[in-house]
N, C-alpha and C positions, 0 to 999 in steps of 0.2 A: 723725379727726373728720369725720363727716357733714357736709356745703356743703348747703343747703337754696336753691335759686332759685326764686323765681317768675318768670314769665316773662309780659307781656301780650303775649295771641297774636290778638287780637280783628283785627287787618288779616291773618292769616294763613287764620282761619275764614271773613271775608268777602267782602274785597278779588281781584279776578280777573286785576287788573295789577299794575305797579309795588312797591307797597309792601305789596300781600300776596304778592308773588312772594320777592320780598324776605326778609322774615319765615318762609315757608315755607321755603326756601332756609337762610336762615341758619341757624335754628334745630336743624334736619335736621344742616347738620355739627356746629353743634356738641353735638347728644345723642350723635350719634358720637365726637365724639373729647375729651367730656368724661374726667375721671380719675374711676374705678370708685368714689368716697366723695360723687361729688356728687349729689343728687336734684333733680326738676323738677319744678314745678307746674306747668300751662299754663291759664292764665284765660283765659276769653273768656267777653264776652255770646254770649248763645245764641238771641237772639231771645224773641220771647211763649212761652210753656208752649207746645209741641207741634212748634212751628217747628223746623227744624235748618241752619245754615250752608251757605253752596253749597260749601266746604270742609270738612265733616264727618269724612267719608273720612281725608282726610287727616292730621285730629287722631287717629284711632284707627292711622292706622300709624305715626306719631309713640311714641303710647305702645307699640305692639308695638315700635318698633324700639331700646327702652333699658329695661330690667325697672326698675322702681321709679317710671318719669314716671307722674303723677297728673294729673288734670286738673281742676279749676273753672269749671263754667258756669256763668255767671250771666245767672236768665233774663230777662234785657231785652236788647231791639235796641241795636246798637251807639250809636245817636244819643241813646236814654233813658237808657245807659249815661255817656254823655258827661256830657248835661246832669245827670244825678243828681251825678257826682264832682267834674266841672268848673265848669258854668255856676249847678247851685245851692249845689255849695259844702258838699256834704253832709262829715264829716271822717267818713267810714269809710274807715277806713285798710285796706289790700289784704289785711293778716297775720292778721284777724279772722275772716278769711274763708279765708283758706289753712292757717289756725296756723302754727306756729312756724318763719319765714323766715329768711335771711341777707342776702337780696339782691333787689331787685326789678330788672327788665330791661323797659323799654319800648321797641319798636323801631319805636314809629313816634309821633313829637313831643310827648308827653305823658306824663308819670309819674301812676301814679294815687295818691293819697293811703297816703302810709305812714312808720314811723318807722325804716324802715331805712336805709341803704344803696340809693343808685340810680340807676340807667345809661340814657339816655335817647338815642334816635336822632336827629339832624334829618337832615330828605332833602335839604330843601333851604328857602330862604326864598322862593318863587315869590311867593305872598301879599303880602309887601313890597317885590321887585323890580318885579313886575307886578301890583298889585291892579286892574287892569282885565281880568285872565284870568281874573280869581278869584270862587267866588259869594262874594257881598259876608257873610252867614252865617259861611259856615267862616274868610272871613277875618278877619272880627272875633274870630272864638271862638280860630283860631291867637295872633292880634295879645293877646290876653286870659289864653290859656293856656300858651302856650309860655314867656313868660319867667319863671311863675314855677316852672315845669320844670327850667328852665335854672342856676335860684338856688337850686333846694334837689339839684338830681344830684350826685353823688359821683361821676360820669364822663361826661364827652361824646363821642359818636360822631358825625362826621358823613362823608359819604357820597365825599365829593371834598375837596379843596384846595379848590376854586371855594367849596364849600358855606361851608366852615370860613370863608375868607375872608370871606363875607358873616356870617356869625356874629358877626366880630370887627366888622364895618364898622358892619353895621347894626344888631348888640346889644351891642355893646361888651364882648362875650366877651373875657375873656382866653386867646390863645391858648394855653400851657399846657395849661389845661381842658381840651381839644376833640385829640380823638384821630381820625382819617381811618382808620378800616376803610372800603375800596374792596368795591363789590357785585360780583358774578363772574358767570361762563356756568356750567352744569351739566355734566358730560360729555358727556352726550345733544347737546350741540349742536357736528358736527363735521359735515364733508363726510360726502353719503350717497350709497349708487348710485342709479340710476334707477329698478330694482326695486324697493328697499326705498320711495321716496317717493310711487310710481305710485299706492299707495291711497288718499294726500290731495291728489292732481291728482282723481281721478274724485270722492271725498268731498265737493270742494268746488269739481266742473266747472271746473277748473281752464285755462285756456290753454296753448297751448306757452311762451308767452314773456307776462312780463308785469313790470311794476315793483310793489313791494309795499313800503305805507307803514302804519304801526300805531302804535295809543297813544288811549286814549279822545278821543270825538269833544269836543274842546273847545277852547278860542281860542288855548292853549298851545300846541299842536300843532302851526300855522302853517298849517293844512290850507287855507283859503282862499288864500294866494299859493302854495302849493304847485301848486295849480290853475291859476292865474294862469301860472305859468312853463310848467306842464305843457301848456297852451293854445298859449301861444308856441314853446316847443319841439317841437309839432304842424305847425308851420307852418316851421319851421325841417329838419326832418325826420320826413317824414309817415307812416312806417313805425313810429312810434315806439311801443313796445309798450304794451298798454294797461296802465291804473294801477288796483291794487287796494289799500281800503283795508280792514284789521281794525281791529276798535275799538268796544266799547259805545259807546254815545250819554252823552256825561259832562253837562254842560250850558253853556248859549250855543252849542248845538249848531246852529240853522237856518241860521244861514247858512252853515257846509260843506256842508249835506245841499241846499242852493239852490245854490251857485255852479257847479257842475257844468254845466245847464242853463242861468243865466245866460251862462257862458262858451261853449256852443255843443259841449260836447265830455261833454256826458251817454254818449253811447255808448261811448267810450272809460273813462270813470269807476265802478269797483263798490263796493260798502260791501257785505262780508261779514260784519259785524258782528264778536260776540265769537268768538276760536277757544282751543279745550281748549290748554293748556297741553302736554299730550303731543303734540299736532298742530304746535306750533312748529316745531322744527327741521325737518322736512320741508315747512313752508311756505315757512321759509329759501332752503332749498335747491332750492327748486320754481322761486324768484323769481329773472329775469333781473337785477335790481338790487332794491337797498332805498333809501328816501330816509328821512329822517330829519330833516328843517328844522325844528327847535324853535327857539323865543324864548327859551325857557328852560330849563335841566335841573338839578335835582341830581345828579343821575350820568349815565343814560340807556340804561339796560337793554338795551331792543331795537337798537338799533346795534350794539353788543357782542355780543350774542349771535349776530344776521348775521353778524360777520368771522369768530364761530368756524366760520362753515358755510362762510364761502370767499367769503359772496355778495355781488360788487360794492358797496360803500356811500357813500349821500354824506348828508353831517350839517353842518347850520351850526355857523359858526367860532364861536361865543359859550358864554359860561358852561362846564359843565363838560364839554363833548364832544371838544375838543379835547383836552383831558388824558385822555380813556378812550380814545379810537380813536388819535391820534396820525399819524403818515401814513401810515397804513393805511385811509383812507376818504379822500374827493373833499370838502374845506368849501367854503362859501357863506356868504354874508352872508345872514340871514332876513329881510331886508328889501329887498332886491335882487335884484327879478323878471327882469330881464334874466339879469345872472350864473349862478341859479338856473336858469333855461332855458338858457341854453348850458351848463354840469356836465352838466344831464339827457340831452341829446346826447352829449356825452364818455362817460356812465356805459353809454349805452348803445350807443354805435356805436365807440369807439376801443378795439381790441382788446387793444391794446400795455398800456394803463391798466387794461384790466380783466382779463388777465392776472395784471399785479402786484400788483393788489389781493388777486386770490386767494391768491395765495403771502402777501401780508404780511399779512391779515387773523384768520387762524387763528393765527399768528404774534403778534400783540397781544395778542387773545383769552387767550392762555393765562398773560399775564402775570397774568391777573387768575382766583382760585379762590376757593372759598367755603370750602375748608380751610384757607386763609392766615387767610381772615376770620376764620374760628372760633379760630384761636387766638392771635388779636387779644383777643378775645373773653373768651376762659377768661382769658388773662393779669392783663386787669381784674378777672375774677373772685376771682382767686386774690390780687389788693392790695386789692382792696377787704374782704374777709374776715379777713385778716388784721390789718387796723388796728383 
């Protein structure tokens, strides 16, 4: 018997971090290692008539890489998209539009209207931990939209323990429900030689040595006391390599793109803005260390992906970083400039410490694959169709 999935791929067509990596990622194993009877739709808004995703590309090797995947655009921007199914409440159900489904799969905090079967992601509850990181917008619309996601899913995924946790705390999930597929590294992100990386040292004028910190520009980040330590850590040892940041500009952005200047250590500080996705691991592996100081995370992707490269890391002790890296990276308290500045010394000057990291970090890394994911995944798939 034919399985028929739809799939919302709409953070995978648009999204350049996080939770279209994510999406991209997951999706990718599992058209690979679905069983030969199942089919996929992949929906996504597609923007105005004419427009195309900054992930286009990617949909089309999608459907080349599993004979049968199909795809549905639908052409409005992801946000008219939103408010059409969510905010005004429109009941076009997703199956009207794909014909005849089994299973809807939403992987990123929202199911869109339908009467089947449906598997919903939460990343994380940032919005309710921290609604002062949050535009005040999306987190009304999360606080609005999400729990009634959460009362009509036929399955919960969420991303950590940490996440699930807040699930249960702050929505009174029952645990049960709420299944923890863990997000992974790709292959591609493993120790590389100096040869193969030398092209994204000159691509992106690269230093010999420098510390590299990423994640859109926005208050979650922590990028402003990152600064702060970064400054004191200058002063503490003035050799200290400079700090490069990747990352779109998200919003509540000025004052990271200010305090650089305020702090007196503009020179030492770069914003490289966004980098290609295939540029990754050899920026990795470029970077004397990785920092990582979030306030908050539902998983935390780029940490994880550093340790598969080998490359020295340090992440604050909170939410769910400690349970992905484990000690195999240097914690901090993200509120704790001092501590914060003394690590950044250790990550970069104690040899012995950053040895060991190398060895244990590709070592953690590998507990974590997107082929375990996926068939977390299919598993769901295969009860949920069956009932």
């Amino acid at each position: 018997m034919t399985v028929r999935v739809a799939i919302d791929y709409t953070a995978g067509a648009w999204q350049g971090a996080g939770i279209g990596r994510y999406t991209r990622e997951l999706i990718r194993a599992v058209l690979l290692a679905a069983p030969a009877d199942y089919q996929f739709v992949l929906c996504y808004a597609s923007g105005w008539p004419g427009q195309k995703p900054p992930y286009h590309a990617d949909i089309a090797e999608l459907v080349a890489l599993r004979a049968g995947t199909k795809t549905l655009a639908i052409p409005l921007p992801p946000r008219r998209l939103t408010q059409f199914w969510h905010r005004l409440k429109v009941p076009l159900r997703i199956e009207w539009l794909t014909g005849a489904i089994d299973l809807v799969h939403a992987p990123d905090f929202v199911l869109p209207p339908t009467g089947k079967p449906g598997i919903v992601t939460i990343h994380d509850l940032s919005y309710l931990v921290h609604p002062e990181c949050a535009v005040p917008g999306v987190a009304r619309y999360l606080t609005e939209a999400v729990p009634p996601s959460l009362a009509s899913a036929s399955a919960i995924f969420a991303d950590s323990i940490s996440t699930k946790n807040d699930l249960v705390n702050l929505l009174q999930i029952a645990s049960a429900r709420i299944e923890v597929v863990y997000a992974a590294v790709g292959a591609q992100f493993v120790p590389m030689a100096e040869d193969v990386i030398a092209p994204i040292r000159t691509k992106y004028s690269l230093p010999a040595r420098f510390l590299l910190a990423g994640g859109t520009l926005e208050p979650r980040k922590n990028y402003v006391r990152l600064f702060e330590a970064y400054a004191k850590a200058r002063q503490m040892a003035a050799d200290m390599p400079p700090l490069l940041v990747f990352g779109r500009k998200g919003w509540m952005f000025e004052d990271i793109i200010a305090a650089p200047a305020r702090l007196g250590i503009s020179e030492f500080v770069r914003f490289i803005d966004f980098v290609d996705d295939k540029d990754l691991p050899a920026l990795y592996n470029l970077a004397w260390g990785f920092v990582y100081p979030s306030i908050y995370e539902g998983f935390g992707l780029p940490p994880l992906e550093a340790l598969a490269c080998g490359t020295p890391t340090l992440v604050s002790n909170v939410s769910s970083l400690p349970e992905v890296v484990g000690v195999a990276a240097l914690h901090v308290s993200p509120t704790d400039i001092d501590m914060m500045a003394n690590q950044l010394v250790v990550l970069t000057h104690d040899d012995a410490i950053r040895a060991t990291l190398r060895t244990t970090g590709p070592a953690q890394a590998s507990l974590f694959r997107w082929e375990a994911a996926a068939q977390q995944v299919l598993q769901q798939y295969a009860r949920l169709c069956a009932t």
